[in-house]
C-alpha positions in Angstrom: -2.5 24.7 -17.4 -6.4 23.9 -18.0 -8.6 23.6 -15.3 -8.6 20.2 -13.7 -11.2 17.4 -14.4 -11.9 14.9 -11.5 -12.9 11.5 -11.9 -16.1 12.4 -10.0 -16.7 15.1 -8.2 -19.5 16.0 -5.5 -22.6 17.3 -7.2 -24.8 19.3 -4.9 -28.9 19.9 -5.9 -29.4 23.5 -4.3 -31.3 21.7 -1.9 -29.2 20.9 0.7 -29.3 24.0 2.6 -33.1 24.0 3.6 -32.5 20.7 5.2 -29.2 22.3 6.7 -30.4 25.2 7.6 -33.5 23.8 9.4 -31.5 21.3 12.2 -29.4 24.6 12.3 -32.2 26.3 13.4 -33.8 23.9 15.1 -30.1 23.1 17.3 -30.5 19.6 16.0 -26.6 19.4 14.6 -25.1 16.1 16.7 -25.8 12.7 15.3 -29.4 11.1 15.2 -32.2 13.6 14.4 -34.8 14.6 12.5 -33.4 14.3 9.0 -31.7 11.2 10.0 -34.8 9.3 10.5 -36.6 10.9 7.4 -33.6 9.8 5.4 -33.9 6.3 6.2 -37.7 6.4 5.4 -37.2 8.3 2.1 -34.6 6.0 1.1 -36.4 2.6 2.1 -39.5 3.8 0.4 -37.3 4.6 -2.9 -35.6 1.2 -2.8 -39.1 -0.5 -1.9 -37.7 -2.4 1.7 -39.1 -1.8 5.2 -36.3 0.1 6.9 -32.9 1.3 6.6 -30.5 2.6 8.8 -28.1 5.9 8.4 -25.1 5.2 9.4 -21.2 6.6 9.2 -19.8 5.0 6.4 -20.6 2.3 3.6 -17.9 0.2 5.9 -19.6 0.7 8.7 -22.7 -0.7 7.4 -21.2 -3.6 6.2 -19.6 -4.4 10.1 -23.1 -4.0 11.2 -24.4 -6.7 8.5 -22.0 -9.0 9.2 -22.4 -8.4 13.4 -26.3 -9.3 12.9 -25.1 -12.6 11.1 -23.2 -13.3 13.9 -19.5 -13.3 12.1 -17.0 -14.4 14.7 -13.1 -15.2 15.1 -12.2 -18.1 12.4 -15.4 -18.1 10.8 -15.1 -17.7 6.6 -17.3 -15.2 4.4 -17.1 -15.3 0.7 -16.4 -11.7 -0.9 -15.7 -9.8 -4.6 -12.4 -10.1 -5.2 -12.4 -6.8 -8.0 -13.7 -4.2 -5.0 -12.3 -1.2 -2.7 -10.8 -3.0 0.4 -13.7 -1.6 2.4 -15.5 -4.6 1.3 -13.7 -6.8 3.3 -11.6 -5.2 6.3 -15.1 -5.6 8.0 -14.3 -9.2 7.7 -11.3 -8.6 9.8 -12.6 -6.7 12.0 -14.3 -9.8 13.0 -11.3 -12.3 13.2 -13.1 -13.8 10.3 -11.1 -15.6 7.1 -12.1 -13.8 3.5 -12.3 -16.2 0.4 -12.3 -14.1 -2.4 -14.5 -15.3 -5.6 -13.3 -13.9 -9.1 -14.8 -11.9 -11.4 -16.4 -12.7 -14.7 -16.9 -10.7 -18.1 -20.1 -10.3 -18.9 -20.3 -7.8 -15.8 -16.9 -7.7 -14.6 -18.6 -8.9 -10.6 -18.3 -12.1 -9.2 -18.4 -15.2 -10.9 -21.2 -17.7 -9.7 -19.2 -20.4 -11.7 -16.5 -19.1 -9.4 -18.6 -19.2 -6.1 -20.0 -23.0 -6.2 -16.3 -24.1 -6.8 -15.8 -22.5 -3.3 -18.7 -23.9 -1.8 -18.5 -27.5 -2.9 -14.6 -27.2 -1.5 -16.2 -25.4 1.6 -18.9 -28.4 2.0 -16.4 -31.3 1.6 -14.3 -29.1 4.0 -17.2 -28.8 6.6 -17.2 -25.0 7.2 -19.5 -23.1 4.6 -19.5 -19.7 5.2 -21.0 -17.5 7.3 -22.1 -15.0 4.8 -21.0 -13.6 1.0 -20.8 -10.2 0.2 -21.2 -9.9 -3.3 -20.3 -6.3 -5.1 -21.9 -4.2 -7.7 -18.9 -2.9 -9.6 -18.8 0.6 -10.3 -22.6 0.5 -10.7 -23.2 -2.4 -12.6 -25.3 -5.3 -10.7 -23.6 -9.1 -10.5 -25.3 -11.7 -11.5 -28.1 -12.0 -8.7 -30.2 -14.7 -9.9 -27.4 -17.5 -10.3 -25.8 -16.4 -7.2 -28.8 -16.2 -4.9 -29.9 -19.5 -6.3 -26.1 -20.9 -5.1 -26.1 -19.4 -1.5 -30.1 -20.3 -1.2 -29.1 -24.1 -2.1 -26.3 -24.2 0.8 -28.8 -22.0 3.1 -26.1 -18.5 3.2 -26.8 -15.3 3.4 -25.9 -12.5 0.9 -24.6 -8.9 2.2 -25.2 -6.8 -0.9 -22.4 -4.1 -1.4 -24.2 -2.0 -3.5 -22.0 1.2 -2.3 -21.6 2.0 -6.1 -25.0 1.1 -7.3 -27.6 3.3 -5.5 -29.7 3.8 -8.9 -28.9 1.1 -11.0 -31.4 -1.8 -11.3 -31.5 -5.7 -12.0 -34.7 -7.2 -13.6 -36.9 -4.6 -12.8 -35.9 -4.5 -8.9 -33.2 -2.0 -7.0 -29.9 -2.7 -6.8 -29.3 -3.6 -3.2 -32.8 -5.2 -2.5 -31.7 -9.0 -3.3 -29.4 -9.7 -0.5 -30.4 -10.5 3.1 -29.0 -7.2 4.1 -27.6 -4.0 1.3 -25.6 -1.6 1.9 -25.1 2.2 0.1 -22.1 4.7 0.2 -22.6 8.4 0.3 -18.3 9.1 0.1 -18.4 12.6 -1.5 -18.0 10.7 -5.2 -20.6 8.6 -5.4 -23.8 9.3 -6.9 -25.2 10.7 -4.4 -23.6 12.1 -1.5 -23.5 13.2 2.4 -19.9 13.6 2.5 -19.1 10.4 4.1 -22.4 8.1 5.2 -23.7 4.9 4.2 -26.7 3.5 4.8 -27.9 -0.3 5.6 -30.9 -1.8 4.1 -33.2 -5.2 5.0 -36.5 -6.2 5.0 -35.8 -7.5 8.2 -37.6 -4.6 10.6 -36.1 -6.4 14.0 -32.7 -7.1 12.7 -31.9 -3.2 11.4 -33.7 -2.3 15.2 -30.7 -4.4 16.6 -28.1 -2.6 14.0 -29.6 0.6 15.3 -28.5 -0.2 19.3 -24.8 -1.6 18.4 -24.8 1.7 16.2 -25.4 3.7 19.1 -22.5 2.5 21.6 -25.3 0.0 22.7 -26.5 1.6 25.3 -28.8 -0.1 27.5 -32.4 0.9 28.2 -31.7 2.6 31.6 -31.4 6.2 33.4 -27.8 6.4 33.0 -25.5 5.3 30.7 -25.4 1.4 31.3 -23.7 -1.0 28.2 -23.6 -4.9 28.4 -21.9 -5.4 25.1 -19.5 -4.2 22.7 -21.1 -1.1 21.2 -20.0 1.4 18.1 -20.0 5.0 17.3 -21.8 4.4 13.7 -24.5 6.8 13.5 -25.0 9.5 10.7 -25.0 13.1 11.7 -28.4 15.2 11.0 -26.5 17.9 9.6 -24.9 15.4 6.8 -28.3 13.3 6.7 -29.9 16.6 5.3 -27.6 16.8 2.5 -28.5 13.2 2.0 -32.0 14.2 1.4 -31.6 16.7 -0.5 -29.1 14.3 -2.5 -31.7 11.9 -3.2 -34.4 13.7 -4.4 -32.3 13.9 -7.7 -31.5 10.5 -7.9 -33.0 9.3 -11.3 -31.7 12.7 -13.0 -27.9 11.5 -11.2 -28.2 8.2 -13.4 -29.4 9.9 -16.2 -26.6 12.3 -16.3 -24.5 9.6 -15.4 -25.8 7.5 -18.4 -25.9 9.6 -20.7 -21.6 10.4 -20.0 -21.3 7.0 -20.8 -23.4 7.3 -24.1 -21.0 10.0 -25.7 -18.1 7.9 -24.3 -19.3 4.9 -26.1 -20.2 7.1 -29.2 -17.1 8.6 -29.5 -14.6 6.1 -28.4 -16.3 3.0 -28.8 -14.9 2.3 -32.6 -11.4 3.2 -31.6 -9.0 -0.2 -31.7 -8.3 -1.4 -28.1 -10.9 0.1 -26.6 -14.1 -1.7 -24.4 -16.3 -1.0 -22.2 -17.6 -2.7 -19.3 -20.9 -4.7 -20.3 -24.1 -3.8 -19.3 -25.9 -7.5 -18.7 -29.0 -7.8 -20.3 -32.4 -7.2 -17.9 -30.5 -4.7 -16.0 -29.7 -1.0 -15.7 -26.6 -0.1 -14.4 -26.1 3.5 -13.0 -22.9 4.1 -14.6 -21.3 5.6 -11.4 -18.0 5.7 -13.6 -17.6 5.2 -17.2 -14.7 2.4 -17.4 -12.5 1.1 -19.9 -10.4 -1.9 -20.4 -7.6 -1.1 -23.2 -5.5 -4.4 -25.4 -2.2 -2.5 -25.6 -1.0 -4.2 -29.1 -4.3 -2.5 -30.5 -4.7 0.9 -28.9 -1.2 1.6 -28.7 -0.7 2.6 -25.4 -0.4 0.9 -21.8 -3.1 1.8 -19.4 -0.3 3.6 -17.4 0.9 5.4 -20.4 -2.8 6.7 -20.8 -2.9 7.7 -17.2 0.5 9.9 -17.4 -0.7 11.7 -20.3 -4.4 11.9 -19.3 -2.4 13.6 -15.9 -0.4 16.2 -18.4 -3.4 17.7 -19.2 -4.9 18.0 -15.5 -7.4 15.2 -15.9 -8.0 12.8 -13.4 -8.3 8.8 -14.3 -7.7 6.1 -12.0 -7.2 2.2 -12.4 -9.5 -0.5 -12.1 -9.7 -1.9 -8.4 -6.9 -4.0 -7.6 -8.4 -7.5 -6.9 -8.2 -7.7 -3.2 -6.5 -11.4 -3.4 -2.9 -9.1 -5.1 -3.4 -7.2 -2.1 -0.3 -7.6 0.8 -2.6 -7.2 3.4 -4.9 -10.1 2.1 -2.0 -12.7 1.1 -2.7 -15.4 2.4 -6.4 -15.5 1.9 -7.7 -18.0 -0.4 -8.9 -17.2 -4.2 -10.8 -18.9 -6.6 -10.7 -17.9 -10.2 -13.3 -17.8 -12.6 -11.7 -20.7 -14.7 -8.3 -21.3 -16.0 -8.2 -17.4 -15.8 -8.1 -14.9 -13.4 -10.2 -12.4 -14.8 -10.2 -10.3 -11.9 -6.3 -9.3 -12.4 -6.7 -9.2 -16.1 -9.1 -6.0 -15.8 -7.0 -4.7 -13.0 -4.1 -4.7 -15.4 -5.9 -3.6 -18.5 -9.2 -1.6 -16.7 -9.4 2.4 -16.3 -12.1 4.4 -14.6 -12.3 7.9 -16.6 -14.1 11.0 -15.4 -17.8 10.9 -15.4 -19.0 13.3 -12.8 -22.7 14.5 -13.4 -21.3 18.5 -12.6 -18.7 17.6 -15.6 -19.2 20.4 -18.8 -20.2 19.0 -22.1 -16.8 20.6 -22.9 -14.7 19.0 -20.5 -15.6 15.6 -21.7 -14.9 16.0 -25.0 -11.4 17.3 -23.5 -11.0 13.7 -22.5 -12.3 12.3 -25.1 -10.0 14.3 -28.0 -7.0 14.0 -25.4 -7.6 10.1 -25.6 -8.4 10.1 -29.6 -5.3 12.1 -30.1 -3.0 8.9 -28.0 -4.4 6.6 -30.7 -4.0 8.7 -33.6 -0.3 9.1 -32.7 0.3 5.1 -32.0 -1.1 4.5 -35.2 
């Protein structure tokens, strides 16, 4: 058996343990810190907003986003459909109803041809939405000018997902700067990592001071432990906050590396009949967090679960495209709207395949995948 290669694994710097090793020493090792707050500042200052907040998980910074809009029991938010569920069981959470908004092609997020649809139903209805969180699929950034201009006109706020997208720009601007609030993942295979952390992002100073106290089991300015609302246990540790730092000072050379997987992918495989990869919309700069792959079965040959098994054979890991979250039995009865007469969203969810692109991945071990995948085609044919 051949050593195994994961879909994307964690890529440490040889950094993290000064930053380790000094809240060691210094005894600072429970949540909040030192290296917490530096984190948030080096971060902001990278992404060019005026504060940020580290916090447990990408999910937990999307709660927090949706808590400071003030999402409540019945109340409706608009959301990706093609996304990790995290997207949206903050939404429950809340007692609030997801709509989910299809994707479209030329980046695979959501559609904005999709999204007014919902909102002129939603207007003639009476009940616009609270919020929409709009995702950046697996690095790539939606269409943020049509769909800011949409929830501007019907005065909404955005939530910016951008758990995928730490990196990747859109017209010259960060990836998780255009919404009202953005939020980051650090889950041990993103680009960066802390193990499991997120981090929540506004140029809102005041709001993010609020996000800080329900982070924090809102505990009351007192002498003892006094709370006078709901509070959560959100914060980020200092221990995993320092291997955030550490994580972030190689950022640009992550999406480099990350690029430059998907440049030999597209170099080698590109030309093969059945194969595409997901678009890179014009003005922006996606981080290529995973290389991924929609397949036409008459052409290549092969189903994208018949690729899968024999991708497995030889110990290498791929995975499908997100299942769209309206296919979802825990979400079926939420309400969908499709990008046209098609739903796109399900289309690359039955033809779409994530394959390995971690930035600790040998040259070797690529081409592995690459000539294990070469070698389906040239037996279909």
């Amino acid at each position: 058996m051949q050593s195994r290669i994961y879909l994307s694994a964690p890529h440490m710097s040889g950094n993290e343990n000064k930053y380790i090793n000094e809240a060691i020493r210094s005894n600072w090792i429970a949540p909040l810190g030192p290296n917490v707050d530096l984190f948030e500042k080096e971060l902001s200052e990278k992404i060019g907003v005026k504060a940020a907040v580290a916090v447990s998980s990408g999910t937990a910074a999307i709660h927090l986003a949706l808590l400071l809009l003030n999402v409540n029991k019945g109340d409706k938010v608009f959301c990706s459909t093609l996304t990790f569920v995290a997207s949206a069981n903050p939404i429950l959470y809340q007692g609030a109803e997801p709509v989910f908004i299809d994707s479209e092609p030329d980046t695979w997020n959501m559609s904005p041809q999709a999204l007014k649809r919902a909102f002129v139903d939603a207007e003639k209805e009476g009940e616009l939405p609270k919020a929409v969180i709009v995702v950046n699929l697996y690095g790539q950034s939606a269409k943020m000018d049509d769909i800011l201009s949409i929830c501007d006109s019907y005065g909404v706020p955005i939530i910016e997902d951008a758990a995928e997208s730490l990196g990747a720009m859109y017209k010259g601007k960060p990836s998780g700067t255009f919404g009202k609030f953005g939020v980051y993942s650090f889950n041990g295979n993103k680009i960066i990592t802390t193990s499991g952390g997120g981090m929540l992002v506004s140029n809102d100073v005041e709001a993010l001071n609020y996000a800080r106290f329900l982070a924090t089991q809102s505990r009351d300015p007192a002498p003892y432990y006094q709370h006078s609302q709901i509070g959560y246990n959100y914060r980020m540790s200092n221990l995993l906050a320092g291997v955030g730092r550490a994580q972030l000072e190689v950022l640009e050379e992550r999406v480099a590396a990350k690029r430059k997987i998907h440049s030999i992918y597209y170099k080698e495989l590109g030309n093969l009949p059945g194969i595409s990869f997901m678009p890179e919309l014009k003005g922006s700069i996606s981080n290529r967090w995973l290389t991924t792959i929609s397949i036409e079965e008459k052409e290549f040959g092969q189903t994208v679960n018949e690729l899968l098994e024999k991708l497995a054979i030889e110990n290498i890991e791929a995975r499908p495209v997100w299942k769209p979250l309206h296919l979802q039995p825990l979400f079926k009865f939420s309400r969908f709207y499709s990008h046209d007469d098609r739903d796109i969203a399900s289309e690359l969810f039955e033809n779409g395949l994530c394959i390995p692109s971690g930035t600790g991945m040998l040259e070797k071990e690529q081409y592995r995948v690459i000539e294990c995948i070469k070698k389906l085609v040239e037996i279909s044919v």
